[in-house]
MOPAC internal coordinates of N, CA, C and O (Angstrom, degrees):
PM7 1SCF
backbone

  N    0.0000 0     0.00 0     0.00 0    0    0    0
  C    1.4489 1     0.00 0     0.00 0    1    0    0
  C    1.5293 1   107.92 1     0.00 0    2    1    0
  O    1.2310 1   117.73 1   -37.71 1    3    2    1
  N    1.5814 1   121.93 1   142.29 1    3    2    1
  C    1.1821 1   109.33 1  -176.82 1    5    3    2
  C    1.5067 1    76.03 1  -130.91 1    6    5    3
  O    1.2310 1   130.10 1   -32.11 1    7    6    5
  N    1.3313 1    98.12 1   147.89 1    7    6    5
  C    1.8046 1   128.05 1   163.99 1    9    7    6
  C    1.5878 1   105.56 1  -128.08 1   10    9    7
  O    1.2310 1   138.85 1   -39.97 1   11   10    9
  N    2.0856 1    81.07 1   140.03 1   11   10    9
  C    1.4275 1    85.95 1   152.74 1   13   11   10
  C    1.3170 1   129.79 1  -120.16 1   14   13   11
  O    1.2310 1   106.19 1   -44.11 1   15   14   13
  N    1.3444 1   143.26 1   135.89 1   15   14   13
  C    1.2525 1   118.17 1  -164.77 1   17   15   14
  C    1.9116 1   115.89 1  -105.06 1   18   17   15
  O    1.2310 1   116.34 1   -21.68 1   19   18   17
  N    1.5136 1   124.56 1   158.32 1   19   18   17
  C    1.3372 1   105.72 1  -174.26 1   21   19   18
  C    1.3407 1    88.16 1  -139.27 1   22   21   19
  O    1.2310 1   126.38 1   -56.38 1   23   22   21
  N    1.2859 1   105.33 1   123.62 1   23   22   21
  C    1.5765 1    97.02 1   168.82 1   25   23   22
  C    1.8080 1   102.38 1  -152.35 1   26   25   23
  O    1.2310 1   116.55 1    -9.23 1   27   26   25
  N    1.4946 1   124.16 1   170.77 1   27   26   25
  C    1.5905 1   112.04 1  -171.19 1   29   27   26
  C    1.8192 1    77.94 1  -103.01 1   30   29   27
  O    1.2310 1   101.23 1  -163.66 1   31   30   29
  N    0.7522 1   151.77 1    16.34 1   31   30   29
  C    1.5316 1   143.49 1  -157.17 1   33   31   30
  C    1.6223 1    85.22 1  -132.53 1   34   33   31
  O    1.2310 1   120.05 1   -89.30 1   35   34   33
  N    1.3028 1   117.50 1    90.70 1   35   34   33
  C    1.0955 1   136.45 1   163.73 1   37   35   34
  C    1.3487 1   130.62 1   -60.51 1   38   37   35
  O    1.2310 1   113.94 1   165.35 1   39   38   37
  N    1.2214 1   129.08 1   -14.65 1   39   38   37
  C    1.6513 1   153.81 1   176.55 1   41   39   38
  C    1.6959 1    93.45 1   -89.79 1   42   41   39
  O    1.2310 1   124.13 1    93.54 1   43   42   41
  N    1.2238 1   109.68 1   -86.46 1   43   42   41
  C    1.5678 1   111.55 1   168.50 1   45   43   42
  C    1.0989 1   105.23 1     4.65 1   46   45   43
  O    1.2310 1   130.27 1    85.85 1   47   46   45
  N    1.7145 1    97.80 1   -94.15 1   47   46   45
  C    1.8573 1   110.05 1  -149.13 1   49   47   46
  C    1.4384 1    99.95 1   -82.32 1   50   49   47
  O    1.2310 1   104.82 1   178.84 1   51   50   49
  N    1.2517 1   145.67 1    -1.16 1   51   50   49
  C    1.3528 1   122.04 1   149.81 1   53   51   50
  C    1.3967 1   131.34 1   -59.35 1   54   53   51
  O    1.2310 1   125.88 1   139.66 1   55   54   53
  N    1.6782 1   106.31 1   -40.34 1   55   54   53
  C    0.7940 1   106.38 1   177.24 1   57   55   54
  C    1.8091 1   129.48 1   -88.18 1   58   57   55
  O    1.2310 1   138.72 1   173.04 1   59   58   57
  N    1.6471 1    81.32 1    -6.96 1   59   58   57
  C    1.6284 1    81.30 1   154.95 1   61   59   58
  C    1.5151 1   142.55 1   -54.96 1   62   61   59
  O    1.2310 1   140.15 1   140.34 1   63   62   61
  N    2.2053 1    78.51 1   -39.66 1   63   62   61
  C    2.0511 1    98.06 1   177.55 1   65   63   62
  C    1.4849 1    93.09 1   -64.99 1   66   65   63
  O    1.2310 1   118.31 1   142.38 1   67   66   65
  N    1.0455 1   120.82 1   -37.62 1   67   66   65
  C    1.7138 1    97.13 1  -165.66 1   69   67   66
  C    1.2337 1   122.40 1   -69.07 1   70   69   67
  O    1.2310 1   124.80 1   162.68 1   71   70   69
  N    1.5328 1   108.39 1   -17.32 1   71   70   69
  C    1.5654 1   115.93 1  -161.17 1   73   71   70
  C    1.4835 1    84.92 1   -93.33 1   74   73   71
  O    1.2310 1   100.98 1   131.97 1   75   74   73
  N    1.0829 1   152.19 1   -48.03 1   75   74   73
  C    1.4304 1   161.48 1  -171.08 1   77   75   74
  C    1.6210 1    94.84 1   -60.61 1   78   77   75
  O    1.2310 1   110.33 1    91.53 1   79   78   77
  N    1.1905 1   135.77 1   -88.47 1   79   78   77
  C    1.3739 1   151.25 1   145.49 1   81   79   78
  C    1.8108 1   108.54 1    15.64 1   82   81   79
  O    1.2310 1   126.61 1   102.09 1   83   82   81
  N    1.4738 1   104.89 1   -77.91 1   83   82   81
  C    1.5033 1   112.84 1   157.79 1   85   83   82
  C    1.4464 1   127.21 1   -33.04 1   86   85   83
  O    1.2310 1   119.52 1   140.75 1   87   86   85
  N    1.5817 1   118.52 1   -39.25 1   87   86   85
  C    1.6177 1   127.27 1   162.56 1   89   87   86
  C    1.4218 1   113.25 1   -86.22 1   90   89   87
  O    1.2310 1   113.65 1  -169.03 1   91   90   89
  N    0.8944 1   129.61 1    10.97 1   91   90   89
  C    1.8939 1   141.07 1  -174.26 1   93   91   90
  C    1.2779 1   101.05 1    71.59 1   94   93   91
  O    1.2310 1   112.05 1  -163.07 1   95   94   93
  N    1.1890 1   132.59 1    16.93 1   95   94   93
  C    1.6780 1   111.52 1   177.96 1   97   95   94
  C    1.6542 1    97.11 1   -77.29 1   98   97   95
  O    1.2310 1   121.97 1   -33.51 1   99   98   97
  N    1.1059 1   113.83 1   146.49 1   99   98   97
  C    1.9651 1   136.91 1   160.88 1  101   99   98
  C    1.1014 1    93.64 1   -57.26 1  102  101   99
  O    1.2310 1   108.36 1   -29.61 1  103  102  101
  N    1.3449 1   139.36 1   150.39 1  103  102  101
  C    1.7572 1   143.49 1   154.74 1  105  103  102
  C    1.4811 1    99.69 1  -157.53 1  106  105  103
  O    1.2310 1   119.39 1   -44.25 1  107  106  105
  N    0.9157 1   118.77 1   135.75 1  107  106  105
  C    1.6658 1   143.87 1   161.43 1  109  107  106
  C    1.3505 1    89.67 1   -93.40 1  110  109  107
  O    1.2310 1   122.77 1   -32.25 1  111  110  109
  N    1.7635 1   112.30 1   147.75 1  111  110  109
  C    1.7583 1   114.67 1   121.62 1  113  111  110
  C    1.4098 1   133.60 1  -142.19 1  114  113  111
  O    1.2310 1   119.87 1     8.20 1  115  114  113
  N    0.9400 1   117.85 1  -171.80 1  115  114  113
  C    1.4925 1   123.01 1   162.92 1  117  115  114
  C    1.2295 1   129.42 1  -156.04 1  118  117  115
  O    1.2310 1   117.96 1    -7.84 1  119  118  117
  N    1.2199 1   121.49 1   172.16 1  119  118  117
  C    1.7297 1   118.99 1  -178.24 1  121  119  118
  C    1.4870 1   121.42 1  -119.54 1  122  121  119
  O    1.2310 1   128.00 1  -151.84 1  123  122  121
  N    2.0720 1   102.20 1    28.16 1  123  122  121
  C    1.3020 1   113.25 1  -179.57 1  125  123  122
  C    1.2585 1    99.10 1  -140.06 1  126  125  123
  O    1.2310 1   124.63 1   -51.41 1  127  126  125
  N    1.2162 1   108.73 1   128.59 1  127  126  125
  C    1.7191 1   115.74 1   143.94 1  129  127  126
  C    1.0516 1   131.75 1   -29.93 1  130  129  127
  O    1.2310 1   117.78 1   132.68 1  131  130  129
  N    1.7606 1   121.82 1   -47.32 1  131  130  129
  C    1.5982 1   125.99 1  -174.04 1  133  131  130
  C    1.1948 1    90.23 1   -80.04 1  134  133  131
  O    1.2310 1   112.46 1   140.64 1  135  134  133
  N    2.0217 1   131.83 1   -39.36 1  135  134  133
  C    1.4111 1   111.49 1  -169.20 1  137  135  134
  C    1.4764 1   112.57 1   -70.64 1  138  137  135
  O    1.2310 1   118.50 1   134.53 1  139  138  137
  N    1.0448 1   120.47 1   -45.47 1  139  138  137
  C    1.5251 1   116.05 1   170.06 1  141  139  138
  C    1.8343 1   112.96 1   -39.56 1  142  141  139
  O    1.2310 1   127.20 1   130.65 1  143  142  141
  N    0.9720 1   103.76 1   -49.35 1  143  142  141
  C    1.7199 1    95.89 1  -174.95 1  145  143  142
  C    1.4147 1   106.45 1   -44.37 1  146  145  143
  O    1.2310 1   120.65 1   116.37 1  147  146  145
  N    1.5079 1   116.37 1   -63.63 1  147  146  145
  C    1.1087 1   145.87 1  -164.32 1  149  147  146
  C    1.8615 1   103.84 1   -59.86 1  150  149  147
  O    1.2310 1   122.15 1   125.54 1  151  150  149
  N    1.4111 1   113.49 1   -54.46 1  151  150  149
  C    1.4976 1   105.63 1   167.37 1  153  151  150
  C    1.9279 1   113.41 1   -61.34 1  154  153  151
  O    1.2310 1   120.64 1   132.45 1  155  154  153
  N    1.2047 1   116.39 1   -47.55 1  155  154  153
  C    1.4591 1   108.23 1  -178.07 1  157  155  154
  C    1.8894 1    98.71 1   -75.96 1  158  157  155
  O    1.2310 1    91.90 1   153.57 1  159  158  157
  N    1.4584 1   165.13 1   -26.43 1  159  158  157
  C    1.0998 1   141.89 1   118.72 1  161  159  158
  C    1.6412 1   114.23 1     5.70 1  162  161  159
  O    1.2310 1   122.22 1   106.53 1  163  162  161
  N    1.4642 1   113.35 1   -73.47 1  163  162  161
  C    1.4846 1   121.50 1   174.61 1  165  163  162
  C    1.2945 1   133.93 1   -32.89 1  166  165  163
  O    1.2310 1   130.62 1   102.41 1  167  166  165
  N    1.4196 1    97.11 1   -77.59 1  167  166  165
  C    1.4252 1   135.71 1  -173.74 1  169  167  166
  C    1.9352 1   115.67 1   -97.58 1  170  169  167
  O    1.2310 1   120.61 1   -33.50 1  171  170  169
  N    1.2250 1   116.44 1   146.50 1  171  170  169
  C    1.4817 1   122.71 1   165.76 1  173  171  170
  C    1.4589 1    93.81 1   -82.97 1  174  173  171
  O    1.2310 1   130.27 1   -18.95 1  175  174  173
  N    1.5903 1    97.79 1   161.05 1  175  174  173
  C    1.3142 1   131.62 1  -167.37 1  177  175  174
  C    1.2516 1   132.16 1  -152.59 1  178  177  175
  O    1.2310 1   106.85 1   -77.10 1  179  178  177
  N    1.2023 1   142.07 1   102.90 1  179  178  177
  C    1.4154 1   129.44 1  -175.95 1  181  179  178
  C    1.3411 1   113.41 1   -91.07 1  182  181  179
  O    1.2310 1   111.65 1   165.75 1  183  182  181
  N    1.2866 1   133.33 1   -14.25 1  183  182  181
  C    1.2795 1   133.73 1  -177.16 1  185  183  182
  C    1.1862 1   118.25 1  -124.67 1  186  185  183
  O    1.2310 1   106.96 1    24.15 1  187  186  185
  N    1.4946 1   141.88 1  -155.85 1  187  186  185
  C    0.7611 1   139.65 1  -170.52 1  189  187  186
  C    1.8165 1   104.61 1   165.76 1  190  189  187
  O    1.2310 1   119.54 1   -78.13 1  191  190  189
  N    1.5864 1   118.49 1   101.87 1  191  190  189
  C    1.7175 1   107.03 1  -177.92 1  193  191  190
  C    1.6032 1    94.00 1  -109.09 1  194  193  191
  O    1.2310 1   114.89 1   -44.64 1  195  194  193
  N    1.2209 1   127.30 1   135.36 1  195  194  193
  C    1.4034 1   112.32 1  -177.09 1  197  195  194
  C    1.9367 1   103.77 1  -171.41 1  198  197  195
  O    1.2310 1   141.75 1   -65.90 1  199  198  197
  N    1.8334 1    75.38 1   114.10 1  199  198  197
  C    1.5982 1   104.27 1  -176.22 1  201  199  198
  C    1.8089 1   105.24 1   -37.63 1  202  201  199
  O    1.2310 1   131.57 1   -34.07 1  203  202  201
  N    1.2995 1    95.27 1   145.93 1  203  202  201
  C    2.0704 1    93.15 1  -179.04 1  205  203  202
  C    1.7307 1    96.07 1   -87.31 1  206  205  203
  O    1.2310 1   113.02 1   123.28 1  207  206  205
  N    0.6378 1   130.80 1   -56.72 1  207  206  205
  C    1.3960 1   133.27 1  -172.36 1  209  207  206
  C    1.2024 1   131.24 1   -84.43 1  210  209  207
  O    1.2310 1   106.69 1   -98.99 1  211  210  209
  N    1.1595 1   142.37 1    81.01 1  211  210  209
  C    1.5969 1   156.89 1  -111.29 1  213  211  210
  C    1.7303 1   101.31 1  -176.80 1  214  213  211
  O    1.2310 1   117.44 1   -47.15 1  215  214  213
  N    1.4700 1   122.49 1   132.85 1  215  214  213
  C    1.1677 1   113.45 1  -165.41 1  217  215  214
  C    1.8056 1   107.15 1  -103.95 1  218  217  215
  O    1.2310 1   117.82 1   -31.52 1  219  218  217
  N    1.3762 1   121.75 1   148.48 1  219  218  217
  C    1.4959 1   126.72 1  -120.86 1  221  219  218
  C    1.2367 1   140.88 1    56.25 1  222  221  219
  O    1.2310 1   113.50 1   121.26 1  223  222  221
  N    1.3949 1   129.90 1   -58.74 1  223  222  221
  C    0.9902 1   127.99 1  -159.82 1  225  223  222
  C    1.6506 1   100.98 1  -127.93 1  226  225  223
  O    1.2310 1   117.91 1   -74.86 1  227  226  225
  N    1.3249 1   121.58 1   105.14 1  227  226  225
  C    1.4475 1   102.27 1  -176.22 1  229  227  226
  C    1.8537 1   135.77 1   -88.39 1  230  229  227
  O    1.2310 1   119.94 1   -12.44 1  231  230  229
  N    0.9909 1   117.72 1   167.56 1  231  230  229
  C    1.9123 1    95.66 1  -166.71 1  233  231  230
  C    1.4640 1   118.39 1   -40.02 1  234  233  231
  O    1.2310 1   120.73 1   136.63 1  235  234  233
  N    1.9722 1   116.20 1   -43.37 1  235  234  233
  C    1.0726 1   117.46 1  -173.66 1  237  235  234
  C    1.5556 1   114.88 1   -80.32 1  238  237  235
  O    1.2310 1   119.23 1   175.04 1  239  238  237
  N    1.0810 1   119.07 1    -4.96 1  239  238  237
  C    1.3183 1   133.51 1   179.08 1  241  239  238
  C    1.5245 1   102.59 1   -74.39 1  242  241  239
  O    1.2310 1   134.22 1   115.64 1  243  242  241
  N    1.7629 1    90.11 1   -64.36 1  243  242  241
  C    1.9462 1    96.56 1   179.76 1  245  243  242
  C    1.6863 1   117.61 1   -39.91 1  246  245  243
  O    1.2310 1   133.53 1   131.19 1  247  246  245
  N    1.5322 1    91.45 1   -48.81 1  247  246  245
  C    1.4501 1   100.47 1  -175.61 1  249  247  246
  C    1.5738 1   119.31 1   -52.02 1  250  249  247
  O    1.2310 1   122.83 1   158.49 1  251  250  249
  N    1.1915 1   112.17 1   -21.51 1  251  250  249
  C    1.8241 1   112.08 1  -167.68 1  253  251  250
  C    1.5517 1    93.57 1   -97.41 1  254  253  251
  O    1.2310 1   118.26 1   152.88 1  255  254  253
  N    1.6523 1   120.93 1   -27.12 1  255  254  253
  C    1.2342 1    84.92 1  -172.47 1  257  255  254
  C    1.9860 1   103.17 1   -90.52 1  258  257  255
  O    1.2310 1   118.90 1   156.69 1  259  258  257
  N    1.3299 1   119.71 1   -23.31 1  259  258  257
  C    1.3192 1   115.23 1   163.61 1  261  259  258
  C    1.2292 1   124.98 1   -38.49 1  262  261  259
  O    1.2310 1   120.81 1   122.51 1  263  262  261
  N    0.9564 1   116.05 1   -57.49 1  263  262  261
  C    1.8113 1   127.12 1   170.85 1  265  263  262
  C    1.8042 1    98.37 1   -35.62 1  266  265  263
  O    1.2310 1   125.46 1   132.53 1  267  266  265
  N    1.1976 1   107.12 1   -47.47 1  267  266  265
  C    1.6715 1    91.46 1  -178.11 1  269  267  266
  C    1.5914 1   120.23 1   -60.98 1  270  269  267
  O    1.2310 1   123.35 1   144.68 1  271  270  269
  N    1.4352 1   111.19 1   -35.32 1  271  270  269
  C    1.2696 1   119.88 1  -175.96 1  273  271  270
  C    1.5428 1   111.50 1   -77.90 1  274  273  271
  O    1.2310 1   119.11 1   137.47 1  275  274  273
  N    1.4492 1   119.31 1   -42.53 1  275  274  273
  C    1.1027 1   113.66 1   177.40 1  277  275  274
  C    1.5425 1   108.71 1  -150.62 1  278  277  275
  O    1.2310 1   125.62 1   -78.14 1  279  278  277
  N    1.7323 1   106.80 1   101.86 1  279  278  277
  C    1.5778 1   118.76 1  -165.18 1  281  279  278
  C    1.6453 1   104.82 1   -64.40 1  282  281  279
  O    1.2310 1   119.24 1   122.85 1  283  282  281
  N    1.1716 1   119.05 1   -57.15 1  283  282  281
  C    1.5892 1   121.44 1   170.68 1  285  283  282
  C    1.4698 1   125.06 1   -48.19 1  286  285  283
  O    1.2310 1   117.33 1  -177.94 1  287  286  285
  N    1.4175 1   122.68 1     2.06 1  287  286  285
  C    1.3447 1   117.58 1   172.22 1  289  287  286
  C    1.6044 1    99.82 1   -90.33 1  290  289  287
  O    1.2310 1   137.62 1   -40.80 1  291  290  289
  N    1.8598 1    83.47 1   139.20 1  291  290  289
  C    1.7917 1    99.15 1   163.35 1  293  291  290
  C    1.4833 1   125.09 1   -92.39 1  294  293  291
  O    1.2310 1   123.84 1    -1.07 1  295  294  293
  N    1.4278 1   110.25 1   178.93 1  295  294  293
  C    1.3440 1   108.77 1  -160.16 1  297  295  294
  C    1.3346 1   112.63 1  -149.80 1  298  297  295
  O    1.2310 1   120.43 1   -56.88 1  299  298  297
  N    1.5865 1   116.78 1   123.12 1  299  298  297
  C    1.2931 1   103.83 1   176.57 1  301  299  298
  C    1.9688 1    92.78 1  -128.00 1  302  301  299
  O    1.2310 1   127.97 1   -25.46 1  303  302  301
  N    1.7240 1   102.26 1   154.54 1  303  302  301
  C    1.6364 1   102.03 1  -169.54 1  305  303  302
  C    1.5944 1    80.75 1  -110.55 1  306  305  303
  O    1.2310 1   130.09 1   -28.86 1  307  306  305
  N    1.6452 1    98.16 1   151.14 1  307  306  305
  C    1.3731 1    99.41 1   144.12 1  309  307  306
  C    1.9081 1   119.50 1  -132.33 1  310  309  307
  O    1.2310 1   113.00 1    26.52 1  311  310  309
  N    0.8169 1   130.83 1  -153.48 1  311  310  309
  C    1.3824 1   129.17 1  -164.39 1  313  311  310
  C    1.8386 1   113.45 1   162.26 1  314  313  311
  O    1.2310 1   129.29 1   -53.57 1  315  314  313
  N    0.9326 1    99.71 1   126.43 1  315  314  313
  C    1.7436 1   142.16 1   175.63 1  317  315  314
  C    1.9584 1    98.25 1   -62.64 1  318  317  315
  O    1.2310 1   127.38 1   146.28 1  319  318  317
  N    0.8409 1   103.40 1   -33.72 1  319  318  317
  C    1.8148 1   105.32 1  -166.91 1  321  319  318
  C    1.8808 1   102.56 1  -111.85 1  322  321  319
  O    1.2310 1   135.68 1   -80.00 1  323  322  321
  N    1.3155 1    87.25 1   100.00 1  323  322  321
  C    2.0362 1    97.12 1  -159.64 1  325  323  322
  C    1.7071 1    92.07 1  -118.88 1  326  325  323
  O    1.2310 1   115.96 1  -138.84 1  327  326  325
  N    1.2255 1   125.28 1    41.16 1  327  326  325
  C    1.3179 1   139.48 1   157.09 1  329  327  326
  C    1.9982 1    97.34 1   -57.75 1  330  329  327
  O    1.2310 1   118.41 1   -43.04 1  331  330  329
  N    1.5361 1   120.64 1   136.96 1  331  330  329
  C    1.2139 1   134.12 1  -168.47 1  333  331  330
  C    2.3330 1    97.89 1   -65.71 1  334  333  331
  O    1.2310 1   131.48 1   143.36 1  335  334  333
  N    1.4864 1    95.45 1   -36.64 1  335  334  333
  C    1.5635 1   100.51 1  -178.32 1  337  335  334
  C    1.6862 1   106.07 1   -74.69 1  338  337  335
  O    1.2310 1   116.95 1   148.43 1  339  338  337
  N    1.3334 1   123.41 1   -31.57 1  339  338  337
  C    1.6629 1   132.48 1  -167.32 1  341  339  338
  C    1.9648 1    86.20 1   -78.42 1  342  341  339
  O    1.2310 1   118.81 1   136.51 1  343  342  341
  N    1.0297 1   119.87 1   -43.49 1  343  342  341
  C    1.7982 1   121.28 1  -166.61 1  345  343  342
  C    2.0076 1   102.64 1   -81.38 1  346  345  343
  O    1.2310 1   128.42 1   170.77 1  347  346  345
  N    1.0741 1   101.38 1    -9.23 1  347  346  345
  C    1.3713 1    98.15 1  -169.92 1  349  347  346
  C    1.9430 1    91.97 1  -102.66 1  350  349  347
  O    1.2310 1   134.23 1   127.11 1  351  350  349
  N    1.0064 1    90.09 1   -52.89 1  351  350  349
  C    2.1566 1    94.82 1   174.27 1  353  351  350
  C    1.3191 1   114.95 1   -69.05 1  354  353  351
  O    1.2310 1   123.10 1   153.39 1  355  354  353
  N    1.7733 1   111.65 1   -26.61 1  355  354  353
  C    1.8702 1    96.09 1   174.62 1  357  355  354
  C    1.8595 1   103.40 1   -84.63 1  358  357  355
  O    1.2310 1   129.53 1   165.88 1  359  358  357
  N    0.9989 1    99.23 1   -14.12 1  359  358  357
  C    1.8131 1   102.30 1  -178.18 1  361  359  358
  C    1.2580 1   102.88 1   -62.20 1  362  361  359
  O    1.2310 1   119.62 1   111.99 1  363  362  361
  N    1.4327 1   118.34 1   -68.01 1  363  362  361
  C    1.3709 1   122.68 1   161.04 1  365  363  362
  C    1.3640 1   145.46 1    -9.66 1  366  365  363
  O    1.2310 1   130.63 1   124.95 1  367  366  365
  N    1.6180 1    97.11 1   -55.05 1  367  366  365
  C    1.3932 1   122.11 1   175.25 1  369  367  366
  C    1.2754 1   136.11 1   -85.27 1  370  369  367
  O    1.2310 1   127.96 1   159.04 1  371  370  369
  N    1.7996 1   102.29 1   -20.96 1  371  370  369
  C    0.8824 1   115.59 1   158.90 1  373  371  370
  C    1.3855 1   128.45 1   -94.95 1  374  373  371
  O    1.2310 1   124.51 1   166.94 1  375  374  373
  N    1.2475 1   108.95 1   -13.06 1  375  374  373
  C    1.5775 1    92.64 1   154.98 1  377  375  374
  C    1.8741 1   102.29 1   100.96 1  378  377  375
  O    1.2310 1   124.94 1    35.05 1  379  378  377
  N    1.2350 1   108.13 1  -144.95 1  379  378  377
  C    1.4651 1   118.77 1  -171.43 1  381  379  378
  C    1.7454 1    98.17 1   -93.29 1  382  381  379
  O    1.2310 1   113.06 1  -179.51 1  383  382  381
  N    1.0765 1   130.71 1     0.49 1  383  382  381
  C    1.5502 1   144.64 1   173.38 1  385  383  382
  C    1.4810 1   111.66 1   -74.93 1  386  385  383
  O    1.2310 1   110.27 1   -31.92 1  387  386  385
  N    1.4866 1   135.89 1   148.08 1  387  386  385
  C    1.2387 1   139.65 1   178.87 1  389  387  386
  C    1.6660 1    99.32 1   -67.61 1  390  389  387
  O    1.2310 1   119.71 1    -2.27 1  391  390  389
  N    1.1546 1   118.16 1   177.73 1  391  390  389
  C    1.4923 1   145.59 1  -135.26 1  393  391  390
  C    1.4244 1   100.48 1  -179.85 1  394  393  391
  O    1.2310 1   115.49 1   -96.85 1  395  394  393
  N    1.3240 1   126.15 1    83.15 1  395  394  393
  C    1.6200 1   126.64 1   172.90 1  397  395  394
  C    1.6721 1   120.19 1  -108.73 1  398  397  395
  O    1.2310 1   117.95 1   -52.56 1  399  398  397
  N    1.2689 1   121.51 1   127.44 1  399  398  397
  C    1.6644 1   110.51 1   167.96 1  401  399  398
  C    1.3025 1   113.55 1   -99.77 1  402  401  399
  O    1.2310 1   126.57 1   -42.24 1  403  402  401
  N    1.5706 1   104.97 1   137.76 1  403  402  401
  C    1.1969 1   125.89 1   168.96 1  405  403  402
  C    1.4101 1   121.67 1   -65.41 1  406  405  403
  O    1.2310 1   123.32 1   -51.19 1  407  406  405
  N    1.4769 1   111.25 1   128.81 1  407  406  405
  C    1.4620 1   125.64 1    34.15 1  409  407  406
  C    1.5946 1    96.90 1  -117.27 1  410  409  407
  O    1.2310 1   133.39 1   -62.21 1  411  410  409
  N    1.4104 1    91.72 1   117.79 1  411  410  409
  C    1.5752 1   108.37 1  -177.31 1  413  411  410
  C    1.8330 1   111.24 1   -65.77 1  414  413  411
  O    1.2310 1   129.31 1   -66.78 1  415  414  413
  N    1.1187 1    99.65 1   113.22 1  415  414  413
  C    2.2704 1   100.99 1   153.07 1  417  415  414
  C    1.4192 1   122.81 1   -39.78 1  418  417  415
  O    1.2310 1   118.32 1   -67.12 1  419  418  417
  N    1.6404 1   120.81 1   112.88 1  419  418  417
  C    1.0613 1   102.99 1  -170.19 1  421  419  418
  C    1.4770 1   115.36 1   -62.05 1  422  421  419
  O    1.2310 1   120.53 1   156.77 1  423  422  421
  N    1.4442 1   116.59 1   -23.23 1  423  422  421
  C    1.5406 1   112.52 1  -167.46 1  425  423  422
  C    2.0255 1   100.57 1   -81.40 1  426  425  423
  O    1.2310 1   125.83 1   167.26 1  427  426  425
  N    1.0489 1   106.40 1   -12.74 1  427  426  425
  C    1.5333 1   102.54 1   171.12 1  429  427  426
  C    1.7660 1   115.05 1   -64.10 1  430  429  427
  O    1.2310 1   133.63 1   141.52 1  431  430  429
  N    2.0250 1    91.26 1   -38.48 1  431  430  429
  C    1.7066 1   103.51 1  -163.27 1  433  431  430
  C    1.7079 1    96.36 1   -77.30 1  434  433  431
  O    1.2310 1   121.88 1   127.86 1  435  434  433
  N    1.2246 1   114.01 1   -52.14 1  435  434  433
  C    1.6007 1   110.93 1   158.47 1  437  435  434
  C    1.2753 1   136.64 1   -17.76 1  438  437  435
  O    1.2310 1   129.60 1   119.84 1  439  438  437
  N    1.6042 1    99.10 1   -60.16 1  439  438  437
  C    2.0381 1   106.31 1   163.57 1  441  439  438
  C    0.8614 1    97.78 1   -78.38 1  442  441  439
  O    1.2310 1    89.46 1   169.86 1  443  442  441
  N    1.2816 1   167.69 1   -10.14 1  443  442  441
  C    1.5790 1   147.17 1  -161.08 1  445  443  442
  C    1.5887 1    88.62 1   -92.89 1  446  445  443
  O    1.2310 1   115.77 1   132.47 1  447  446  445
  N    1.3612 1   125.63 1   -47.53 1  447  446  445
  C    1.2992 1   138.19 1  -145.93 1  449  447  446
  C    1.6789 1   107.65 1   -70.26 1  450  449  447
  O    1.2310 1   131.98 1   126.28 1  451  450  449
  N    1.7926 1    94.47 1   -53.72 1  451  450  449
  C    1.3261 1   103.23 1  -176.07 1  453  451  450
  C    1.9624 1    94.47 1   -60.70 1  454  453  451
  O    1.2310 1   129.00 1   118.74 1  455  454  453
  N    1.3630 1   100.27 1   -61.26 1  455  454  453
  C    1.7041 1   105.32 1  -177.51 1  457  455  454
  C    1.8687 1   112.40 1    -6.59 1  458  457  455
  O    1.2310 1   131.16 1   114.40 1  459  458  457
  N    1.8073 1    96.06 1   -65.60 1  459  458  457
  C    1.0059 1   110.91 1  -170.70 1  461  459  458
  C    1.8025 1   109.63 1   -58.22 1  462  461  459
  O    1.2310 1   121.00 1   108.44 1  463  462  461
  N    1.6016 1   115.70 1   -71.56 1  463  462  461
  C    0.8589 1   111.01 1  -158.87 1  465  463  462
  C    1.5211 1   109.29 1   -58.38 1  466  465  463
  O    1.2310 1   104.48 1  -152.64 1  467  466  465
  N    1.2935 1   146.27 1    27.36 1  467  466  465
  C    1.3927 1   149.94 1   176.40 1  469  467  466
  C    1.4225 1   108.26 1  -113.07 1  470  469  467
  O    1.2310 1   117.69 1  -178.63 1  471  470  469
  N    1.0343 1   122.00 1     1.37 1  471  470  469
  C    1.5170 1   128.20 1  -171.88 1  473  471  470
  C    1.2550 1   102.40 1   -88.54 1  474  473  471
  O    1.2310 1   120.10 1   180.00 1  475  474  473

């Protein structure tokens, strides 16, 4: 499985790759929208974890323009702002994709992942 991760919380998603990394999953990340385009451009990808709220480019934003580059990648969001109205509108927005609040369990983000990529 390769992931990529996008988040502006740079501590986070590194240490997400490592925690992912530590179970053999592959993970890229970054803490940009344009860099993410530009790494999935590059590189194949089966996943995709990517914070909704990120300044420029936001997760659901990222997500529409990724989908152009690569329609078969999945998607799971996560988000810092786990207000009961913010989980009911990112569910929404995201669609048939996971919906995670931070600070996510890696073994939760793990099942979500496999979850997803079986769909």
């Amino acid at each position: 499985m390769r992931v990529l991760l996008v988040d502006d919380e740079q501590e986070l998603v590194s240490t997400l790759a490592e925690r992912l990394a530590f179970r053999e999953i592959e993970a890229e990340w970054t803490t940009s929208g344009h860099d993410a385009l530009q790494l999935l451009s590059d590189k194949p990808f089966d996943i995709a974890v990517i914070d909704v709220k990120m300044p420029v480019i936001s997760g659901f934003e990222l997500k529409r323009k990724m989908q152009t580059l690569r329609p078969e990648l999945k998607y799971i969001f996560l988000t810092g702002h786990g207000s009961q109205q913010d989980y009911i509108t990112g569910q929404s927005e995201a669609g048939t994709d996971y919906y995670l609040i931070k600070p996510v369990d890696i073994d939760t983000l793990i099942q979500k992942m496999n979850e997803v990529l079986k769909q």
